[in-house]
Each structure stands twice: as C-alpha cells, then as structure tokens.
C-alpha positions in Angstrom: -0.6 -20.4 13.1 -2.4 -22.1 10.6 -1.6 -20.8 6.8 -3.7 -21.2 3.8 -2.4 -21.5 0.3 -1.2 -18.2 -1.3 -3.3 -18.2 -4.6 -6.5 -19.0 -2.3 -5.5 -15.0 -1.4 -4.6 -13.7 -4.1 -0.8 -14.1 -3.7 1.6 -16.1 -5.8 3.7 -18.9 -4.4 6.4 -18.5 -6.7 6.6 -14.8 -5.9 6.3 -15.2 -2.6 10.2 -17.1 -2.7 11.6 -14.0 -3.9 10.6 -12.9 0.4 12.3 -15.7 1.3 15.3 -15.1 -1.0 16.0 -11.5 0.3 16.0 -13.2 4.5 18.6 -15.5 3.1 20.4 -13.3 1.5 21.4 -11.3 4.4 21.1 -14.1 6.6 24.2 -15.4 4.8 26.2 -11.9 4.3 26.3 -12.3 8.1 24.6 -8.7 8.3 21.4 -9.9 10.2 21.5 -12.8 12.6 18.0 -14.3 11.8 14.1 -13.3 10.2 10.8 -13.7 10.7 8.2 -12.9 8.0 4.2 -13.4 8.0 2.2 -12.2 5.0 -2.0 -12.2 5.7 -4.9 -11.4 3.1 -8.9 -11.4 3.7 -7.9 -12.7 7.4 -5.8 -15.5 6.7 -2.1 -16.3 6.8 -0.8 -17.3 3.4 3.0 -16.8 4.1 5.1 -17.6 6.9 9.4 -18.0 6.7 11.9 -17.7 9.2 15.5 -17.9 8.1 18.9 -17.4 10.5 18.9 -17.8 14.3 18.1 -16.5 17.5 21.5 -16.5 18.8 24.2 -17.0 16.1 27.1 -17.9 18.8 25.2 -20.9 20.1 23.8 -21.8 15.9 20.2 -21.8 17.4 17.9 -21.2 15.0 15.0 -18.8 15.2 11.3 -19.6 15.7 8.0 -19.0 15.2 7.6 -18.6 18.6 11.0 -16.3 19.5 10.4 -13.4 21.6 11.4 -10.1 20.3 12.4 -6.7 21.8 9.7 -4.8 19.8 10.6 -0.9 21.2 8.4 1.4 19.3 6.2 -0.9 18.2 4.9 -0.9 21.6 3.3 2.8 20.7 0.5 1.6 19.0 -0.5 -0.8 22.0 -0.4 2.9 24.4 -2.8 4.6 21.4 -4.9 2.0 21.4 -5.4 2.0 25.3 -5.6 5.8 25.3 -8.4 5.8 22.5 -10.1 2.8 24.4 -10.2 5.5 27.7 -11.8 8.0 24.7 -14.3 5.9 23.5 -15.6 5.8 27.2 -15.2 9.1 27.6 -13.2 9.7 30.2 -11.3 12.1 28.6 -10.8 14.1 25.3 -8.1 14.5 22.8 -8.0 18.0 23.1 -7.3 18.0 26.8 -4.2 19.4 28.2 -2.2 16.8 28.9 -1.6 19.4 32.8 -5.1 18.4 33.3 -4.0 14.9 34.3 -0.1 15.4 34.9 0.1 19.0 36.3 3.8 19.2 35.9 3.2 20.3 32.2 1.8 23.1 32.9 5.1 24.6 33.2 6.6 23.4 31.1 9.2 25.9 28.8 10.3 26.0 25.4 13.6 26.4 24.0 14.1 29.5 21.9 17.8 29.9 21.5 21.4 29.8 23.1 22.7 33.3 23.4 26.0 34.7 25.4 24.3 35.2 28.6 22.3 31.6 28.4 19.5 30.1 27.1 16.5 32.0 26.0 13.2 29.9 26.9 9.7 31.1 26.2 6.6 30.1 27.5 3.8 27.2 26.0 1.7 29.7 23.0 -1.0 26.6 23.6 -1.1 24.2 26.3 0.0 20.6 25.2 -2.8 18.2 24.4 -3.5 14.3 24.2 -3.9 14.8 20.3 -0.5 16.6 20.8 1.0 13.6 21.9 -0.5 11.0 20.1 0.4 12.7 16.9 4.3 13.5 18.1 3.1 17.3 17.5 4.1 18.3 21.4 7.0 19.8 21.0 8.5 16.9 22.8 12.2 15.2 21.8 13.9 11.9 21.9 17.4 13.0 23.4 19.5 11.6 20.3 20.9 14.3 19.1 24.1 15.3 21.2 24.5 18.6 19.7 21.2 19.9 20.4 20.9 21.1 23.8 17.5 20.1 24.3 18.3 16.8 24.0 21.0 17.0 26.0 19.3 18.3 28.9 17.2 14.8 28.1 20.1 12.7 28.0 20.9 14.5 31.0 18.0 14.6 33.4 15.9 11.4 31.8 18.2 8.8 30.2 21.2 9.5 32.9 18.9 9.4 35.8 16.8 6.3 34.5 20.2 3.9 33.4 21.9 5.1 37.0 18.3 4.3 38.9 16.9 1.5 36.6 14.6 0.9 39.3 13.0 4.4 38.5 9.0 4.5 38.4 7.2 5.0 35.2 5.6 8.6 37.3 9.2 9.5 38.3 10.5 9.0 34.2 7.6 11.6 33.2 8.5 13.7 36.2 12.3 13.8 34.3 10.6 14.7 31.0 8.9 17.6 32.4 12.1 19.0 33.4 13.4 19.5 30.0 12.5 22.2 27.5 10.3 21.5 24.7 12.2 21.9 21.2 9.0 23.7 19.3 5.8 25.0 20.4 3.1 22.5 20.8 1.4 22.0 17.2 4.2 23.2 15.2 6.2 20.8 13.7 6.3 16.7 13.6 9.5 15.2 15.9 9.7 12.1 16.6 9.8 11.7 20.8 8.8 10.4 23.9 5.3 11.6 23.5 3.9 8.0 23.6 5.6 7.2 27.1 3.9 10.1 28.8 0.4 9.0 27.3 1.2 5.6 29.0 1.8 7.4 32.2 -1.6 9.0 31.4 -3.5 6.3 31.0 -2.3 5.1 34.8 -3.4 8.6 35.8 -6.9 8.0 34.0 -8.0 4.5 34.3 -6.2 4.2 37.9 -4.4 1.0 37.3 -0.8 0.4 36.9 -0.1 0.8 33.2 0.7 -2.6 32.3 -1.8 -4.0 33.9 -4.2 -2.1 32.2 -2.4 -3.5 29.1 -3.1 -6.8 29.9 -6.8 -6.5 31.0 -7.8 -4.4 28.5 -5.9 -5.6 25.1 -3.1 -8.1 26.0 -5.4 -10.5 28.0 -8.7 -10.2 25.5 -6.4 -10.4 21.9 -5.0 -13.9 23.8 -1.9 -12.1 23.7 -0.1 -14.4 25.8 4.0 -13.7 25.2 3.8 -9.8 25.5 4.7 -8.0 28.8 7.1 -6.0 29.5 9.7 -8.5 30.7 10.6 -11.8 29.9 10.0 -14.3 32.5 13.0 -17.2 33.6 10.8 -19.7 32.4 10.8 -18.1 28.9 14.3 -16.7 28.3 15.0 -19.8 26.5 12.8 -18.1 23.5 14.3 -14.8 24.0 16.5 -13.5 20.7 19.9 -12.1 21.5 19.9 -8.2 20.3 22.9 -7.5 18.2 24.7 -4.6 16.5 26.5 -4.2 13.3 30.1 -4.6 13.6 33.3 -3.5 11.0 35.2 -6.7 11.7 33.0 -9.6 13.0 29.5 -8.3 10.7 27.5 -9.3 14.3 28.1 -8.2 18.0 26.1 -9.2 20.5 24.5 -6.3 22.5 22.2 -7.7 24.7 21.8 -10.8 25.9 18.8 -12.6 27.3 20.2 -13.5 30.3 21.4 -10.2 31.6 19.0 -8.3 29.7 17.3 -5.5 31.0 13.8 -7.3 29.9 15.3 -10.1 32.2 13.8 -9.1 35.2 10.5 -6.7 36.1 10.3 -3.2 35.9 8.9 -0.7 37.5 8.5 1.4 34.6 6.6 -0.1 32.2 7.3 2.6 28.9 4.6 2.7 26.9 6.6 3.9 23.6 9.5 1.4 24.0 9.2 -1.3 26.6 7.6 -4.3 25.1 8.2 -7.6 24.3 6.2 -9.8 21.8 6.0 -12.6 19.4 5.1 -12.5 15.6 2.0 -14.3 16.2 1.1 -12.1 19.3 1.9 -8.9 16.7 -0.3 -10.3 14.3 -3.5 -10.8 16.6 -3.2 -7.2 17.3 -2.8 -6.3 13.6 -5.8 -8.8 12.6 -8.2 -6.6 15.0 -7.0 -2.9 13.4 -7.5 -4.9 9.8 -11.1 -5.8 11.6 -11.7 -1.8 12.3 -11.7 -2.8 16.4 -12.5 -6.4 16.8 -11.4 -10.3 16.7 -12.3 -13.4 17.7 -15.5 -11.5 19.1 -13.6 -9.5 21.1 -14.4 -6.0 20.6 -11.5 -3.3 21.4 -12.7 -0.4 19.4 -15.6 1.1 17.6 -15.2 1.2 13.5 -14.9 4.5 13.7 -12.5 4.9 16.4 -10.1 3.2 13.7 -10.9 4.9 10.8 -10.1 8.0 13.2 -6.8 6.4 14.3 -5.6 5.5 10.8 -6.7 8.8 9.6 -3.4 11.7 8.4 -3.7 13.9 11.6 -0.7 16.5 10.7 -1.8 19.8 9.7 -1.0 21.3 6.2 2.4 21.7 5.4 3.4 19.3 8.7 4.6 16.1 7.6 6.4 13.1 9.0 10.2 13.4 8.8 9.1 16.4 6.3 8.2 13.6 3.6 5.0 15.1 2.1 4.6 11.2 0.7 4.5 10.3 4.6 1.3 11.8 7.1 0.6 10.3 11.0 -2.7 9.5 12.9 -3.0 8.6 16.5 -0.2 6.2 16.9 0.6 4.8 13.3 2.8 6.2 10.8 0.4 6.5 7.3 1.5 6.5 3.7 -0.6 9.4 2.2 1.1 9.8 -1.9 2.2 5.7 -2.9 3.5 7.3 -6.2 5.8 10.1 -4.1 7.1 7.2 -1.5 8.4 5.3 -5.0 7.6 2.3 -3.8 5.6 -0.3 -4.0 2.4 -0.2 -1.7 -1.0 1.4 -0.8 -2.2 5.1 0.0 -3.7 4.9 3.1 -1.3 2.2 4.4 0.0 2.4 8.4 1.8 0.6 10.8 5.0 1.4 12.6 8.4 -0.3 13.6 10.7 -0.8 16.4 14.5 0.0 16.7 15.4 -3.5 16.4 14.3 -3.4 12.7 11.0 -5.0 13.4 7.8 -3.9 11.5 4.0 -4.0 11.1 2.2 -3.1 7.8 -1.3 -3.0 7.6 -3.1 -1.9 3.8 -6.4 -1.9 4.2 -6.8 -1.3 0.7 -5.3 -4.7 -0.1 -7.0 -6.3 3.2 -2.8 -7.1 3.6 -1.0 -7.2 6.7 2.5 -8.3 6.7 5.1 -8.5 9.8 9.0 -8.7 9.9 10.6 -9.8 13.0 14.2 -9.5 13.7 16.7 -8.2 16.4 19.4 -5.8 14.9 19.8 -2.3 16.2 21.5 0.5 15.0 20.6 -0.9 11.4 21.1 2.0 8.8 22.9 0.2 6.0 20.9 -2.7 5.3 18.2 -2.1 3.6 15.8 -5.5 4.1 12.8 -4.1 5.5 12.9 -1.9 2.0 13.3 -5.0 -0.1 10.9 -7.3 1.9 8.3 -4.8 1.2 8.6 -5.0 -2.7 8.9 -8.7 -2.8 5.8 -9.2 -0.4 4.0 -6.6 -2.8 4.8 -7.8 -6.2 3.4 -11.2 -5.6 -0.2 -9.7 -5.3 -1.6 -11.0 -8.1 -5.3 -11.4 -8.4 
C-alpha cells in the first residue's frame, strides 16, 4: 500500500508515534504477540506500523501482508451481500426469514424454567431479514452456560458442529432452528448468530454456494485476493498463530496455522465468523463503505443503500449492549452520543471487530478509516484497541 505523508491529511506525524508507542508497549509486556495498524483520510493511507510477530515461538515478525483470523468481522461482508440481493430486489427486509428457510417457522421461545419443565411460547411476529441483520431475532450466541437457551445451543449447534466439523453450512442453520429463541423477535438487542443464518440465506436466494457468491460478488470485484474462508498450503506461511492470555507464560498458543481449523476447506462457510483476511484486503472493503458503495470503479452498492446500512436501526429504548451512547444498522455497530461513549471519536461512526481483537472504524464525519490487526482471543484485560483509538484520534489536526 502506498502511504502519503500525514499532514498532506490532516494528521500529525509526531502524534501519530504516540499509535506506535501504545503497539510497543504491549508488544513488550508480552500481553499481545504482534500489531498491525493503518490510519486513512480523504482516501489515502497516511499511517501504517506493525510492531511484534506473527508467531512469537519462532521470533517471526508480523507483516503487512499476515493473514488474520478476522471472526465477526466477517458479518459485515454477509450484510453487504444480503443488501446487494435487496438492491436487486430479490427480496425484502421485512420478509420472514420462513419464507426462505421454512424451519423458522416453528421456531419457539423460551419463557421460563418451572418444576414441571420449560415453558416455551410461540413467535408474537414472525422473524425477519431486518430481524437478523440488526441482532433483534431473538437469536443467541451459546456463551452463557447458565442460561439454558444457550445451552441447548452449545448442545445441539456447537457440540454437533466440533464432533462433525465436516457439517454443511444448511445443516449448522438446521441446528439453530432447533433451539429456542431467548426473546421475541424485535424486543431486545443480543448479540448472536443472526449473521450466519443470513449467510445461509443468501445461498438459499442467489442459488450459489455462499462463498462463492462472496468471491464473485465482493471478494473477486474489491481485488480482495487473501480472504476466503480457509488458508491455502501455499499460504500458511503468512498465517498468524492465535494465542490466548496466560497467568504464567503472558502468551499461549491456541491455534496454530498448521493444524488450524482454517487449514483445510470447509464446508460450512459461516458468514458471521469464518473469514480470513489481510489489513490491506480489510481496508479495500472499508475504502468502498467510506465511498457510500464503490471503488476502483467498481460499484457494490447504491449511496443510499449505505447511508441505510450505517443508519441506527434499534427501536427506542433498544440499544446495543444497553449503552444508549451505542445504536446498530444492518451489519455495523454505530456510535450514536460521542460525548456519552467518553471517548474520543465521531457520532455517526461504525464498524465492528472480531474475537481475535481485530477492528474496523470507519467516521465518515472525519472521512477516517482506521484498522487494527492482531490475533489474541479471549482479550478482556488489555485495553489497546481503547487506547489505539485515542492516539489515532488526537493526531487529527487540521
């Protein structure tokens, strides 16, 4: 990627070290094995840093081009193919989602656990596309082992899908339609696996194989070249080792490229979690939201299919992890009050990140993009994505 000097964008060099600083710092704590960073404004890269490695056993050092497990930061990929399917009109998002996978039609809700079993009532509404885009479906995660909807997840999903990994991406959404839903459709904001079924959908709709509607539609025109959903032989040489925090050692290694699950095909191709990617390939798909649709003359989306996208879709009183500072469109987490979030940024502000503390910002306010690339799960005590933010937005300058 070419870069262009800082204060050509508004940015300040000097400033711009304090990024750097915070990589480092970590870096050498031993709390994160290696960092990626890229700061854009008005279209053009003005910062790029990597600090730390790719796999700190073998001291070899991360790179531009390292790939990345990027999880949930696949979801805005699946909203973006859904709303390309929209924009042709070859469906709505107030559908039922039963109008294209009839086993939701059916589907229960969990009401309560009472001495002679579990009360379950049925759907008030059916579930809808919206529904799902906007994690309003009443659909879970399965995290939370003392709630037993999630357990019946962990049971008849997760269970099922690490015994079987061979498991189609039709029979995975066959397993989430026989859990309960936690709320009625509409209700409430909760964070689930919403965005795998709508990749399912799209298969059902477009009637191609999910990924490789990915890679006609967006992968192939963006010149997304290092994202897929599995990491070739002749590339595992660029793929980052996955780590975990760990009380005595600071780093353990949790998966690694060669016996990684990414390591070989699948056959469910999971359109809320399954990707892999590159920060360049991340920021081509960035620079065409920034572009409301388009880049490099290739047209994705309308204007106003973005501005609908990046748009608060939660209904009064509903917010996002019941942060009134914090609202969510179709596919992208959106900062609504700056001043409430106490930090430093932009109303109107979205992106998302991935389990593996990676991240994409986009401020169109700011014409900013910015995108942090690292491979540390289960990160809940290190607080760099937090302190990244306020260094990349205090050297704004102009």
């Amino acid at each position: 990627m070419n870069t262009v000097s800082p204060e050509s964008v508004g940015l300040s060099s000097a400033r711009l070290k304090r990024v750097d600083q915070v990589m480092q710092k970590y870096v050498d704590q031993g709390k994160l094995p290696g960092v990626l960073c890229l700061v854009a404004r008005h279209g053009q890269v003005a910062h790029l840093s990597k600090v730390g490695w790719m796999n700190v056993e073998a001291q070899k050092p991360i790179a531009f081009n390292t790939l990345f497990r990027i999880y949930s930061m696949t979801k805005p990929l699946t909203s973006v193919a859904v709303m390309m399917l929209y924009e042709e009109g070859r469906l709505f998002l107030s559908d039922p989602v039963a109008k294209y996978i009839p086993e939701f039609e059916d589907v229960k809700v969990f009401v309560g656990e009472t001495e002679t079993g579990v009360e379950l009532a049925n759907l008030q509404r059916p579930i809808t596309i919206h529904h799902l885009l906007t994690h309003t479906g009443g659909l879970s995660y399965g995290f939370d082992s003392n709630d037993y909807v999630d357990k019946q997840i962990q049971k008849n999903v997760w269970r099922q899908h690490n015994a079987n990994p061979d498991i189609t991406l039709e029979e995975f959404v066959h397993r989430i339609t026989m859990c309960p839903l936690r709320t009625q459709p509409g209700t409430e904001f909760y964070y689930s696996l919403s965005v795998d079924v709508l990749g399912f959908l799209v298969q059902v709709v477009s009637g191609q194989p999910f990924d490789a509607f990915l890679q006609e539609r967006i992968l192939g025109p963006l010149g997304m070249v290092d994202t897929a959903f599995d990491v070739p032989e002749s590339k595992l040489d660029r793929f980052a080792v996955n780590y975990q925090p760990d009380k005595e050692k600071g780093l353990a290694v949790l998966d690694a490229p060669e016996t990684s699950r990414f390591a070989k095909p699948t056959r469910c191709p999971a359109g809320g979690m399954g990707l892999v990617s590159t920060l360049g390939d991340y920021y081509r798909f960035s620079a065409m939201l920034l572009n409301k649709g388009e880049l490099d003359g290739q047209r994705l989306l309308g204007r106003k299919t973005v501005e609908l996208m990046t748009s608060n879709h939660l209904r009064d009183g509903v917010y996002r992890d019941g942060n009134p500072a914090l609202g969510f469109g179709l596919g992208f987490g959106i900062t609504l009050d700056v001043e409430r979030t106490q930090m430093l940024g932009s109303a109107g502000a979205y992106g998302w990140g991935g389990a593996a503390t990676t991240r994409f910002v986009i401020d169109p306010q700011e014409e900013l993009v910015h995108i942090e690339m690292m491979q540390l799960m289960n990160n809940d005590s290190v607080p760099v994505l937090d302190e990244m933010q306020v260094a990349i937005y205090q050297a704004i300058v102009d």
